[in-house]
C-alpha positions in Angstrom: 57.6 3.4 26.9 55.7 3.1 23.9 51.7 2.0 23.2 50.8 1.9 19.4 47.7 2.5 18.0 45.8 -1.4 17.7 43.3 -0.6 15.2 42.1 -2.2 12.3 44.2 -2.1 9.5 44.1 0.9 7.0 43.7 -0.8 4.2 40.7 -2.6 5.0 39.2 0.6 6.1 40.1 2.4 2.8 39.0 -0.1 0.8 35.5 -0.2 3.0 35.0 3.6 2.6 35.9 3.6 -0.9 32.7 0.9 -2.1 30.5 2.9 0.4 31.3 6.5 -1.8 31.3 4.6 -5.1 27.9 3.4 -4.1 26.7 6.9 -3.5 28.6 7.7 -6.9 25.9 5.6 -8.6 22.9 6.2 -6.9 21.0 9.6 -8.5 20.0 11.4 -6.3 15.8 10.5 -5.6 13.1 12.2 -7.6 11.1 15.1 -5.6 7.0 14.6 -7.2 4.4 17.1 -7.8 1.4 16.2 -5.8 -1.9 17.2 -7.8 -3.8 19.8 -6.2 -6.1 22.0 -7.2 -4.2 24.8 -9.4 -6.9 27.4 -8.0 -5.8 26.9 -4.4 -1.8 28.6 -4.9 -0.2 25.7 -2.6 2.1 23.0 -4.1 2.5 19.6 -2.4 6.0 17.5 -3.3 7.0 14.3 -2.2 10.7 13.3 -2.1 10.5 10.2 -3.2 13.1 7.8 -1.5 11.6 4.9 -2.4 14.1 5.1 -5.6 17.3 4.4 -3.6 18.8 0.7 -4.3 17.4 -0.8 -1.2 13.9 1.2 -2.1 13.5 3.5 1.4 14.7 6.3 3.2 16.8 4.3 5.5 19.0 3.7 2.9 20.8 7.7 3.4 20.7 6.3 7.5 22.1 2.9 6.8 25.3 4.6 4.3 25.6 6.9 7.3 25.9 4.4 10.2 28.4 2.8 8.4 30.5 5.7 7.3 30.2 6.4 11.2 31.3 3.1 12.3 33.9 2.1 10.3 35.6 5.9 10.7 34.8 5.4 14.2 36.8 1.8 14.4 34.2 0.3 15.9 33.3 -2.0 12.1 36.0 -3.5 10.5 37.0 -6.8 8.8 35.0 -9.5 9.8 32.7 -7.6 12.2 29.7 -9.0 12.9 26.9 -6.1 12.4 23.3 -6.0 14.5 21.0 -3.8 14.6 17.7 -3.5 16.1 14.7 -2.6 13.2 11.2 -2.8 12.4 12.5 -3.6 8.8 13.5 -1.1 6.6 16.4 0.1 8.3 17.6 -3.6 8.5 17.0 -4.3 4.4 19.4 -1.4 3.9 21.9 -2.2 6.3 22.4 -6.1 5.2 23.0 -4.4 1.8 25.8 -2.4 3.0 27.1 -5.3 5.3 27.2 -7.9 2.0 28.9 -5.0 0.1 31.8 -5.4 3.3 31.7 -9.0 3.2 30.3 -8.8 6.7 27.7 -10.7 8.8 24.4 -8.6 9.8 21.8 -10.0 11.9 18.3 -8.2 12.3 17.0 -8.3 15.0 13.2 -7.2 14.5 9.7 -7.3 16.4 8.0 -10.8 15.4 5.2 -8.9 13.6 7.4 -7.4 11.0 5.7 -7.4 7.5 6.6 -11.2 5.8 7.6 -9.1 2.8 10.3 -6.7 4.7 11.6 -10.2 6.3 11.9 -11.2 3.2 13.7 -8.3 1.8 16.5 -8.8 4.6 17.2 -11.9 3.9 17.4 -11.2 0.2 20.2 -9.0 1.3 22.1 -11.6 2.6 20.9 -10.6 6.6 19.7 -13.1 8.9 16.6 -11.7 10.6 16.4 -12.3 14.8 12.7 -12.0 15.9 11.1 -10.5 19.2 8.0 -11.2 20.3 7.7 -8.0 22.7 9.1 -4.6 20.2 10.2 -2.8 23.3 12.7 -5.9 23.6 14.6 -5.5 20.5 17.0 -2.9 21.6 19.1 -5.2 24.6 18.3 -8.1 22.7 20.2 -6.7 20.1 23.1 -5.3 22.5 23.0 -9.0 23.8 23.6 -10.3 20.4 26.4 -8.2 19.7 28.0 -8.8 22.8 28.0 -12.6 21.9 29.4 -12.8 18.7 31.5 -10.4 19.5 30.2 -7.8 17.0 28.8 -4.3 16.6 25.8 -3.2 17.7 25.3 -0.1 15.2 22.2 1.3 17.3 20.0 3.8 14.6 18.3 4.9 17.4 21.5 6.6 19.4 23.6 7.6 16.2 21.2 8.6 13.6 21.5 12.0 14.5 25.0 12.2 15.3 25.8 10.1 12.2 24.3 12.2 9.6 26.3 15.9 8.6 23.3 18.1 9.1 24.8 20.9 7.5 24.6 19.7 4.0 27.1 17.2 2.2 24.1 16.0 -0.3 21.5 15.4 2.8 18.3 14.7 2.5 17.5 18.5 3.0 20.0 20.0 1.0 19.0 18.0 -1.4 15.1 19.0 -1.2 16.1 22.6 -1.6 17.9 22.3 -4.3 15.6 20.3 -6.4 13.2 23.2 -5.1 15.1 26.1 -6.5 13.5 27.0 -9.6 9.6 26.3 -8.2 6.9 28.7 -7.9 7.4 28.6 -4.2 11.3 27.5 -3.4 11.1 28.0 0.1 8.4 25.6 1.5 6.2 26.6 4.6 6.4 23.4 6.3 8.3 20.2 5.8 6.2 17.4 6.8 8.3 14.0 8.2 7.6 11.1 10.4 9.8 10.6 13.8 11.0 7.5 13.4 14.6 7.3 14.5 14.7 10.9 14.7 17.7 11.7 12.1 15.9 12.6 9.8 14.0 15.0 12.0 17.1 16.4 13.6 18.9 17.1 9.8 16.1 18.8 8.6 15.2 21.0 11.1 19.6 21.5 12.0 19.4 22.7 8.1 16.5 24.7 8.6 18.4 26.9 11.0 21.9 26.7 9.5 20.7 28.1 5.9 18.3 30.6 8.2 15.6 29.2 6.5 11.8 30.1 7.2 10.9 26.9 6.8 8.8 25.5 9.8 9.2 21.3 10.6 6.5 19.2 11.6 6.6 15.5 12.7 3.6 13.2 12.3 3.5 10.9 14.8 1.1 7.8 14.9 -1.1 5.5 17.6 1.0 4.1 20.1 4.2 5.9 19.4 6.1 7.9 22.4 7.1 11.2 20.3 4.0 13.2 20.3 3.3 12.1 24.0 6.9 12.7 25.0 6.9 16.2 23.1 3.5 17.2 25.0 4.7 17.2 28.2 8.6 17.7 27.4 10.0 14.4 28.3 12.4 12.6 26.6 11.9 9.7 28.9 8.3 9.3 27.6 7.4 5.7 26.9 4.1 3.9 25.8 5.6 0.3 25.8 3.7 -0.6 22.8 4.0 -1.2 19.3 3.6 0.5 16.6 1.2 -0.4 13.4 2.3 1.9 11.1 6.5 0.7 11.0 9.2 2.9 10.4 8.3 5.8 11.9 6.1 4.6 15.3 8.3 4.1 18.4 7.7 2.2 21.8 9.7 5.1 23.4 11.5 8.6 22.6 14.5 7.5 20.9 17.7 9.1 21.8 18.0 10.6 18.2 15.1 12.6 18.4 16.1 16.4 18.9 12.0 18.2 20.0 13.8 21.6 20.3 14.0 21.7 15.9 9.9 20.9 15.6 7.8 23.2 15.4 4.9 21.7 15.4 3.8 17.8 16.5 0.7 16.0 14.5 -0.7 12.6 16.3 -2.2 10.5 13.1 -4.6 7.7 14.4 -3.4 4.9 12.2 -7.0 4.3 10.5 -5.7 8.1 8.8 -2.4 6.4 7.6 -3.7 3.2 5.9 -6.6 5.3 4.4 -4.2 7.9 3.1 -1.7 5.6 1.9 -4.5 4.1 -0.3 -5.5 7.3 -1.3 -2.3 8.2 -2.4 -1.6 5.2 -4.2 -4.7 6.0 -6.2 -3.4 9.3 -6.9 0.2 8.7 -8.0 -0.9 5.1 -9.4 1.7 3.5 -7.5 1.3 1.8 -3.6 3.2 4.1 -0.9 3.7 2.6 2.4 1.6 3.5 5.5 4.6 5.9 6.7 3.8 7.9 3.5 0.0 8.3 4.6 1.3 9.3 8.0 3.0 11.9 6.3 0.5 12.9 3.6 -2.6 13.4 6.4 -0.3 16.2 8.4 0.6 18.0 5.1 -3.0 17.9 3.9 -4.1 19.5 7.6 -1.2 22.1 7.5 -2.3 22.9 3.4 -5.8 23.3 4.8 -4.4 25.9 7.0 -2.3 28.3 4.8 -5.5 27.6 2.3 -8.0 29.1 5.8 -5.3 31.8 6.2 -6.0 32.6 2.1 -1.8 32.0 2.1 0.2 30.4 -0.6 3.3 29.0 -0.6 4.4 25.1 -0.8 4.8 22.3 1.7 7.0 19.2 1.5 7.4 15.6 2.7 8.9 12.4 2.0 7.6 9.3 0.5 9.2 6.7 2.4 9.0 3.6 0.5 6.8 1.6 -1.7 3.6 -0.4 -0.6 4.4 -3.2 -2.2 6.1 -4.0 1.4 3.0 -3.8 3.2 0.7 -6.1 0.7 -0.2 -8.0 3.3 -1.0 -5.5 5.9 -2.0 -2.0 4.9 -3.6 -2.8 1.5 -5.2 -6.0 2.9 -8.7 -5.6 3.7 -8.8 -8.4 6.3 -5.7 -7.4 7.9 -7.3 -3.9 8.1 -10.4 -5.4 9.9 -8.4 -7.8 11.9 -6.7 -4.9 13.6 -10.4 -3.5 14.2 -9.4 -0.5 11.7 -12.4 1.4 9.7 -10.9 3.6 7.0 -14.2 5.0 6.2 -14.2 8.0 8.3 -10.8 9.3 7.1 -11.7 8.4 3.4 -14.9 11.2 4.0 -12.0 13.4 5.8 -9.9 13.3 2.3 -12.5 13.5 0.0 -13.6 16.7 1.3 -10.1 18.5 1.3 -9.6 17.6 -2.9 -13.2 19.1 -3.1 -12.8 22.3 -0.8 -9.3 22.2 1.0 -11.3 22.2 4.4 -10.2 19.9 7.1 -12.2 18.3 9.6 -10.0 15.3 10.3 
């Protein structure tokens, strides 16, 4: 008796893997900045600007990823339908890889999405699926799949499992690399938001592989399980609600997330975040998103620190993606009220750390 293998056909799969590397072939890899800090304090800030990738975030490493995963895995090949559950940016980047294929992708994303990340997705060629409740995307999306008879490529499981933590041109590789020749190669801390998780997980994996001294911290913002879930050690933690500051906020710990790599959890109220994130944009004169002012608010309180401790050295983290996305939230001033935000109190907390690295947020 015989039973032969009823897979998709090679060639397809070659031919799918093939546009995916030739993609990679012409993206450079993304830019890491020099944050301006005071010269006299012995601390460099950097920011690994991912914002410069084709589909302009940090999910675009993810979304190459998933799909590498999948379609080596068998589980995408011609004519798959592709859905994935995604607060946006994640979903702009995926439809980008799913047009590449020729494929379907269907978003399926909380109702209050940013009209301008909807738009994006749809630009890409994705059709986006809206839920009014954000804990609901993730079966609703498993539904979806199951209908069409499609993929359900789940960020939230695979990101950490997708992703070849030990270096292959990731994310931290690639930060210590471009690092090399500073004043201070080795950072202290890298600073990133939870999000998914992967990008967690990779760095602090890398951290321990290269026996790095590196520590990790993840910010985490209002609303979002992570911190919670970390504070008491359960990776069952839930807060059921959503998250203003998108990408990196989470209704629950996602199964990507890896707590035994972090060294240290930072809970960012989201008034922080928007104020930063305007801040920043100030600074670099260019918008960030509010992920990015998650970010910047724990490196500034961990700078504070090594500058308390009369320590130098460097710290790193990511800016996420552009602000351009978030016109009509973050950088709105009646969308800031509306969500009964004041930004004042965080703006005093930044504009006393550029004038005396002290931090009293």
């Amino acid at each position: 008796m015989k039973r032969c293998d009823r897979s998709a056909p090679r060639a397809w799969v070659d031919n799918a893997v093939r546009l995916i590397d030739a993609d990679t072939q012409r993206s450079a890899d993304t830019h890491l900045l020099r944050y301006p800090l005071p010269a006299e304090w012995g601390v460099q800030l950097y920011l690994k600007d991912e914002s410069t990738h084709p589909t302009g975030s940090l999910k675009h490493r993810l979304a190459r990823s998933l799909f590498l995963y999948a379609i080596c895995n068998g589980w995408v090949t011609e004519g798959t339908t592709v859905v994935e559950a995604s607060s946006g940016s994640t979903a702009i980047s995926e439809a980008y890889f799913a047009r590449m294929l020729g494929l379907d992708f269907v978003a399926v994303v909380p109702a209050k999405t940013s009209p301008e990340k909807l738009a994006l997705i749809e630009a890409q060629g994705g059709r986006c699926h809206l839920v009014e409740r954000a804990p609901d995307i993730y079966t609703e999306a498993a539904r979806l799949a199951a209908e069409t008879g499609g993929h359900y490529m789940d960020q939230f499981t695979n990101a950490e499992r997708a992703t070849d933590w030990r270096g292959n041109n990731n994310i931290a590789e690639s930060i210590f690399q471009q690092m090399a020749l500073e004043t201070h190669p080795v950072p202290e801390w890298v600073v990133v938001g939870a999000g998914t998780g992967g990008t967690s997980a990779t760095i602090g994996r890398y951290l321990r592989y290269k026996r790095h001294a590196t520590r990790l911290a993840v910010v985490d913002p209002e609303n979002s399980a992570f911190y919670g879930g970390y504070e008491v050690d359960d990776l069952g933690y839930e807060t059921g609600m959503p998250s203003r500051i998108e990408g990196i906020g989470r209704p629950r710990v996602e199964p990507s997330f890896v707590p035994s790599v972090v060294d240290c959890m930072i809970e960012v109220p989201d008034a922080a975040s928007v104020a930063t994130a305007r801040h920043a944009s100030e600074v670099l004169g260019r918008r960030v998103g509010g992920s990015t002012g998650t970010n910047l608010w724990g490196a500034f309180a961990l700078i504070a620190d090594l500058m308390a401790e009369n320590r130098t050295g460097s710290v790193v983290t990511l800016l996420c993606d552009g602000g351009d996305r978030y016109a009509g939230t973050y950088f709105n001033d009646e969308w800031v009220a509306d969500q009964g935000l004041s930004l004042a109190e965080p703006a005093a907390v930044l504009t006393e750390f550029i004038a005396t690295g002290t931090w009293s947020g």
